[in-house]
MDAnalysis code that builds the backbone (N, CA, C; Angstrom):
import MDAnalysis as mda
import numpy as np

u = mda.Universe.empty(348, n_residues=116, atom_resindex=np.repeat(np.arange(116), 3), trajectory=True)
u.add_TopologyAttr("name", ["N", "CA", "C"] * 116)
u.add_TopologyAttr("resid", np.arange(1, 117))
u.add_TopologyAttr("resname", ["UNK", "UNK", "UNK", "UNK", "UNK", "UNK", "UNK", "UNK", "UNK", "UNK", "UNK", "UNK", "UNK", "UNK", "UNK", "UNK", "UNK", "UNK", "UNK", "UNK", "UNK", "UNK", "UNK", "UNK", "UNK", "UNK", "UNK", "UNK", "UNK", "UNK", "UNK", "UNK", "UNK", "UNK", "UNK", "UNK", "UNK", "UNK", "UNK", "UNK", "UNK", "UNK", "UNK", "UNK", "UNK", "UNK", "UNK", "UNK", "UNK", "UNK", "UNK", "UNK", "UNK", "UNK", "UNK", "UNK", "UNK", "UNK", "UNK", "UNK", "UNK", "UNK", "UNK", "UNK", "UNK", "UNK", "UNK", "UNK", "UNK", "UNK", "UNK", "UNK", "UNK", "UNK", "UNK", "UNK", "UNK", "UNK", "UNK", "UNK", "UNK", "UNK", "UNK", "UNK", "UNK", "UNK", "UNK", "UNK", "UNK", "UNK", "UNK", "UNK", "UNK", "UNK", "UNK", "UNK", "UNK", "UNK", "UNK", "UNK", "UNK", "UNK", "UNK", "UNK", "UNK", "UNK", "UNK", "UNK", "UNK", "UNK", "UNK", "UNK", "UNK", "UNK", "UNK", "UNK"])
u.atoms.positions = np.array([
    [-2.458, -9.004, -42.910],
    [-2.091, -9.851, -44.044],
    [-1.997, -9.003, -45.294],
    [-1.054, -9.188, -46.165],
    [-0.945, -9.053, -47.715],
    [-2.188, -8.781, -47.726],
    [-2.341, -7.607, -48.948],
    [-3.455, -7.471, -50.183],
    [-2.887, -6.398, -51.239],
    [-3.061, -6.883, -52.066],
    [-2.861, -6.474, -53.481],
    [-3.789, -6.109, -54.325],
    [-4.082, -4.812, -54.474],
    [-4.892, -4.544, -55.803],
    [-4.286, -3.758, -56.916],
    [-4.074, -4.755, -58.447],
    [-4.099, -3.703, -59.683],
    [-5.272, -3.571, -60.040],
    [-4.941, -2.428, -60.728],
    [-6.025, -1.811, -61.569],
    [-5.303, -1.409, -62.777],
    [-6.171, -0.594, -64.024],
    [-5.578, -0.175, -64.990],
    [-5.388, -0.621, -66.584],
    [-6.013, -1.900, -66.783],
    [-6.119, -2.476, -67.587],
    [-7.037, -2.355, -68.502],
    [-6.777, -2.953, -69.185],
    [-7.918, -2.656, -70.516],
    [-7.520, -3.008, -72.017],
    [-8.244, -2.212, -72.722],
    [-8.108, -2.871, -74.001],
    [-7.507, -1.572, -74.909],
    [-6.388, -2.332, -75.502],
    [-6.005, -1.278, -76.441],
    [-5.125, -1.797, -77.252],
    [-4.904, -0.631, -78.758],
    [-4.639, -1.114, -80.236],
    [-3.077, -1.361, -80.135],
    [-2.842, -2.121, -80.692],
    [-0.864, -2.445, -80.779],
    [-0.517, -0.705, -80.961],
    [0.584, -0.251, -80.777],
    [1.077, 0.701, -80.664],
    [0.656, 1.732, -79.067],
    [-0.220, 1.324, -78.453],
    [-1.383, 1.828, -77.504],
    [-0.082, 1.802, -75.893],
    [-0.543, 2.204, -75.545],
    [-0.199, 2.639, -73.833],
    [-1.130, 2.466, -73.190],
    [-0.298, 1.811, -71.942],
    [-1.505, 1.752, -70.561],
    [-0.782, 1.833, -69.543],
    [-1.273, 2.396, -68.343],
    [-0.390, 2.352, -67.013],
    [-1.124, 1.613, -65.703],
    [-0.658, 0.641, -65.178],
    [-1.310, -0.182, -64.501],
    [-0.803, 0.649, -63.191],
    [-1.323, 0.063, -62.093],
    [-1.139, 0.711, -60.540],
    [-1.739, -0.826, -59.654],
    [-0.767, -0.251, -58.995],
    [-0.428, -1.664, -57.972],
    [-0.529, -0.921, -56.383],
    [-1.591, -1.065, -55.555],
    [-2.167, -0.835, -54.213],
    [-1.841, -1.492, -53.314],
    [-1.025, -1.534, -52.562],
    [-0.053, -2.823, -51.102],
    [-0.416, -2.146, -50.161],
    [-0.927, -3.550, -49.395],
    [-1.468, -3.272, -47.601],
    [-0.575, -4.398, -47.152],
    [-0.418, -4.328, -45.629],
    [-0.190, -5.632, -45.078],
    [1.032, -6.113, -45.496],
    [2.266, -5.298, -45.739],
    [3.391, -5.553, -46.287],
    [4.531, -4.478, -46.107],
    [5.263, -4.505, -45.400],
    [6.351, -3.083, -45.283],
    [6.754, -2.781, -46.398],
    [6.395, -1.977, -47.499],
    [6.099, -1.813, -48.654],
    [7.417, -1.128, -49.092],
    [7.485, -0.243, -48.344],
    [8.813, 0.539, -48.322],
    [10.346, -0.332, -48.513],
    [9.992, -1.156, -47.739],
    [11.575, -2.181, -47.854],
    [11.386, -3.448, -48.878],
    [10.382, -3.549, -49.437],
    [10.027, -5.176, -50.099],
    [10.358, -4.361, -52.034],
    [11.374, -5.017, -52.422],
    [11.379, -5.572, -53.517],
    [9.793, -5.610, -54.200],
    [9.517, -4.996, -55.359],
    [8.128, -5.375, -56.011],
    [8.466, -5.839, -56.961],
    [7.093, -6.693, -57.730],
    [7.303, -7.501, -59.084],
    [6.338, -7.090, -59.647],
    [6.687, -7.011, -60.862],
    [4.912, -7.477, -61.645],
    [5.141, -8.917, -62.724],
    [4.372, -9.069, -62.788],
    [4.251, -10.596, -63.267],
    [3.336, -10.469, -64.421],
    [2.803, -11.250, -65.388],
    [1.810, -11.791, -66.438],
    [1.789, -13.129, -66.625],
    [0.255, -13.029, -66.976],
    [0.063, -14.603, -67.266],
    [-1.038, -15.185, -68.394],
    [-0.617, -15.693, -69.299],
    [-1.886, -16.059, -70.151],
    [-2.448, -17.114, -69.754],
    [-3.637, -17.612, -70.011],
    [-3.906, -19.419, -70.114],
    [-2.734, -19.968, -70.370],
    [-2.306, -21.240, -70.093],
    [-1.904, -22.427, -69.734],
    [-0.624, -22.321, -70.089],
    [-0.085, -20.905, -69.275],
    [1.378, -20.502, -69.191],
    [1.797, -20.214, -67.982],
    [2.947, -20.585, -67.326],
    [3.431, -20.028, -66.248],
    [3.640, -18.547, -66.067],
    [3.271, -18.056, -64.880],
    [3.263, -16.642, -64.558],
    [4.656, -16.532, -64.760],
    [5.337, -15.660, -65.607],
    [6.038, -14.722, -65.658],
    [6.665, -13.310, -65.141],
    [8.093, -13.172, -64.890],
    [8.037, -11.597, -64.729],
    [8.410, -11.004, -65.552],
    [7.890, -9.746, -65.311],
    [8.128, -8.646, -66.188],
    [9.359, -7.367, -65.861],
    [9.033, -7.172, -64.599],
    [9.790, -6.099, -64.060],
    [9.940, -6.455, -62.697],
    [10.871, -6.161, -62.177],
    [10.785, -5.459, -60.874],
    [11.686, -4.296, -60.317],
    [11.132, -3.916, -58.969],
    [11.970, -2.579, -58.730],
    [12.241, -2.415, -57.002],
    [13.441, -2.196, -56.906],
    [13.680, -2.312, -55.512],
    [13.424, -1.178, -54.629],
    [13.518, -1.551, -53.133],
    [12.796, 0.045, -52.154],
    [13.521, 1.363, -52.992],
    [15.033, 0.998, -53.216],
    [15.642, 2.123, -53.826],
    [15.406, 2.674, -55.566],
    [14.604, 1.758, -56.147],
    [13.894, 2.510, -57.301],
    [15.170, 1.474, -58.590],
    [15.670, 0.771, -58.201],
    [16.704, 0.091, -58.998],
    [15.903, -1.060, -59.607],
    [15.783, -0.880, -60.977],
    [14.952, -1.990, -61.888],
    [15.558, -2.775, -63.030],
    [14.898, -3.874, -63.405],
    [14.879, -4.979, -64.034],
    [13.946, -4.946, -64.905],
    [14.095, -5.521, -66.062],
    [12.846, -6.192, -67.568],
    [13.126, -7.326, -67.758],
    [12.429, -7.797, -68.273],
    [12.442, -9.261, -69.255],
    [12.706, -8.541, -70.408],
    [13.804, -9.290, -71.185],
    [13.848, -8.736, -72.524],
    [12.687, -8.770, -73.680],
    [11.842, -9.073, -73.069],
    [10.672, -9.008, -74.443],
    [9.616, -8.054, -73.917],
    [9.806, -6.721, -72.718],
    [9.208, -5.723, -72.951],
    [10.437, -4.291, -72.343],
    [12.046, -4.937, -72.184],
    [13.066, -3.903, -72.296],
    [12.774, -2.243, -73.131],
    [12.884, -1.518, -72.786],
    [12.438, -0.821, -73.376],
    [11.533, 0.222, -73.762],
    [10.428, -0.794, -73.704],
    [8.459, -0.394, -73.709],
    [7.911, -0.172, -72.720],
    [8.293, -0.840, -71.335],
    [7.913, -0.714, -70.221],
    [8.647, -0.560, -69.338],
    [8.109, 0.436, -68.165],
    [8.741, 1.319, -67.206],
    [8.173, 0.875, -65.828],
    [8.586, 0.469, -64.762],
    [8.062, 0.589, -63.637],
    [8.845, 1.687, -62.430],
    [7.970, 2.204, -61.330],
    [8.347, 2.926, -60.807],
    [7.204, 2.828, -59.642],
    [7.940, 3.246, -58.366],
    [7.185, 3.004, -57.096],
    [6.874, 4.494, -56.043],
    [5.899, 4.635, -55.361],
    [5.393, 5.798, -54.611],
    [5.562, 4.838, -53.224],
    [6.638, 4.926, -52.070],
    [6.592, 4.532, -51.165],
    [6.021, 5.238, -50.155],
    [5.821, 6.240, -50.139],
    [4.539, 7.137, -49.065],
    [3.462, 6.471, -49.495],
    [2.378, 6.337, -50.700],
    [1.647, 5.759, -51.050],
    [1.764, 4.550, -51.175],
    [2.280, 3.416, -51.051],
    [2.540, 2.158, -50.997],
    [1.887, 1.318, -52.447],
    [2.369, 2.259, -53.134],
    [1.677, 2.178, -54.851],
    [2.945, 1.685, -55.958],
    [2.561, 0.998, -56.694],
    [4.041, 0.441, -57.701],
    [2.869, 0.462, -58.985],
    [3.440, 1.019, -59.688],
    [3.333, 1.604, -61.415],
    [3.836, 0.695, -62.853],
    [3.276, 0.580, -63.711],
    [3.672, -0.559, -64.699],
    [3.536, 0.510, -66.035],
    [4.113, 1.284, -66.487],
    [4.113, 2.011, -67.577],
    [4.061, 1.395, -69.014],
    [3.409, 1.016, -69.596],
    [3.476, 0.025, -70.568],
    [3.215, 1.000, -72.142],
    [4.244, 0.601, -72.795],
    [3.787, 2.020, -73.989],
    [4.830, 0.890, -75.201],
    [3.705, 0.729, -76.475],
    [4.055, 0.441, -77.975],
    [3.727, -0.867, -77.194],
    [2.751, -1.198, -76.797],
    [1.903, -2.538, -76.556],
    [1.885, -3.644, -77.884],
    [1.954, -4.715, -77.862],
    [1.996, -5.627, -78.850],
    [0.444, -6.671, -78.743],
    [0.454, -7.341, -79.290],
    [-0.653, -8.228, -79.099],
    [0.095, -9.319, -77.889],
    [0.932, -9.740, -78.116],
    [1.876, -10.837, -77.302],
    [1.928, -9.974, -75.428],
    [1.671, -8.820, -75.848],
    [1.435, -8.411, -74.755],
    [0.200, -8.388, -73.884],
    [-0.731, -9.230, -74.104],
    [-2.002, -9.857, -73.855],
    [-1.755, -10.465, -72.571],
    [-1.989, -10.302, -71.305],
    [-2.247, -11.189, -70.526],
    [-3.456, -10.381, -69.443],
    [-2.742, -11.302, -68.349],
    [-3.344, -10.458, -66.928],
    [-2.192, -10.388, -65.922],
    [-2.362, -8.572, -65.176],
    [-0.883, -8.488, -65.038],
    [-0.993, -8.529, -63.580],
    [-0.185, -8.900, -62.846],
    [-0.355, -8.743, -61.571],
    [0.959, -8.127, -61.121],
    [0.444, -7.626, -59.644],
    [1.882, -6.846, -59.060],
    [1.962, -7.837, -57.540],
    [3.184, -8.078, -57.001],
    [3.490, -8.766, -55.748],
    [5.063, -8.622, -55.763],
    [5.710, -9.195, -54.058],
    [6.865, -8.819, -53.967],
    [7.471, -9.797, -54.743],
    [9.123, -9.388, -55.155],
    [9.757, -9.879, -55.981],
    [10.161, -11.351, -55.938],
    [10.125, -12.507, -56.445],
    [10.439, -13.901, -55.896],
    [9.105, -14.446, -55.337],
    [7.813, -13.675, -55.400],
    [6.956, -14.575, -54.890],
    [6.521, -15.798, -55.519],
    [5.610, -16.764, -54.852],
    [5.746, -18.340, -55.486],
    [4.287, -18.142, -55.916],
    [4.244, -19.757, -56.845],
    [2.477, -19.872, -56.999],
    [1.945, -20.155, -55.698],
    [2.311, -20.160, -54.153],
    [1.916, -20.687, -53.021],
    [1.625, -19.340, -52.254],
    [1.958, -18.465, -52.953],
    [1.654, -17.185, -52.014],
    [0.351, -16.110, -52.763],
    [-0.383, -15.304, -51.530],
    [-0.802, -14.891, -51.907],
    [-0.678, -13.713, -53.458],
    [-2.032, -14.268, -54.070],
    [-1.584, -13.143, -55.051],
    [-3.077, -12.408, -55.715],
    [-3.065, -11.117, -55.608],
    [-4.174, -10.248, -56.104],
    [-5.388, -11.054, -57.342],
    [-6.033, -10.556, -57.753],
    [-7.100, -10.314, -58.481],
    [-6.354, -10.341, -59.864],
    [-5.313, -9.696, -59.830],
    [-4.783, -9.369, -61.076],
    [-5.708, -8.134, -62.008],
    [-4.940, -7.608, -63.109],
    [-5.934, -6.782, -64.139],
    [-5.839, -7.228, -65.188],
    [-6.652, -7.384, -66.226],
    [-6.811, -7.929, -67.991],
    [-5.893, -6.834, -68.395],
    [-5.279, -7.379, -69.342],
    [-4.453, -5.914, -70.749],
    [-4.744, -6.833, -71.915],
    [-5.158, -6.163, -72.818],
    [-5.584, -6.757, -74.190],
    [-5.163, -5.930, -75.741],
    [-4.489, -6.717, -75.670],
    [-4.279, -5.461, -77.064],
    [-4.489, -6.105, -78.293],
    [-4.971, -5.495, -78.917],
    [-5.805, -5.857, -80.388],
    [-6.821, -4.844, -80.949],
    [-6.605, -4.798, -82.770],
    [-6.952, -4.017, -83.094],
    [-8.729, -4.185, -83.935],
])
């Protein structure tokens, strides 16, 4: 079965960088589409990015730009490069394959907090 662990989160000042890391078991990792997602309180999870087996990516226009994702398919690892962090950029971020639902499994997630 699926498991998902990010890590990488934390707290840091608007202008600040962080790089999250996304750990996949239980998933042909190599061929699956990845996402990362965010979510505050009493908001629907969102995406942010995603990036296909072939490294071909997507943003939401409200972190175009600032954030980079990129994937290690020997390591079955997907990357969230996040740099000139905002406060709005506050959630908890999670990584899963691309199109997943609120009905599917989904990680632990990691906190990102930015504030000064």
């Amino acid at each position: 079965q699926a498991q998902l662990v990010e890590s990488g989160g934390g707290l840091v000042q608007p202008g600040g960088s962080l790089r999250l890391s996304c750990a996949a078991s239980g998933i042909i990792f190599s061929i699956t589409t990845m996402g990362w997602y965010r979510q505050t309180p009493g908001k629907r999870r969102e995406l942010v990015a995603r990036i296909t087996s072939g490294g071909s990516t997507i943003y939401a226009d409200s972190v175009k730009g600032r954030f980079t994702t990129s994937r290690d398919n020997a390591k079955n690892m997907s990357y969230l490069q996040m740099n000139s962090l905002k406060p709005e950029d506050t959630a908890v971020y999670y990584c899963n394959k691309f199109g997943a639902g609120e009905g599917d499994y989904w990680g632990q997630g990691t906190q990102v907090t930015v504030s000064s």
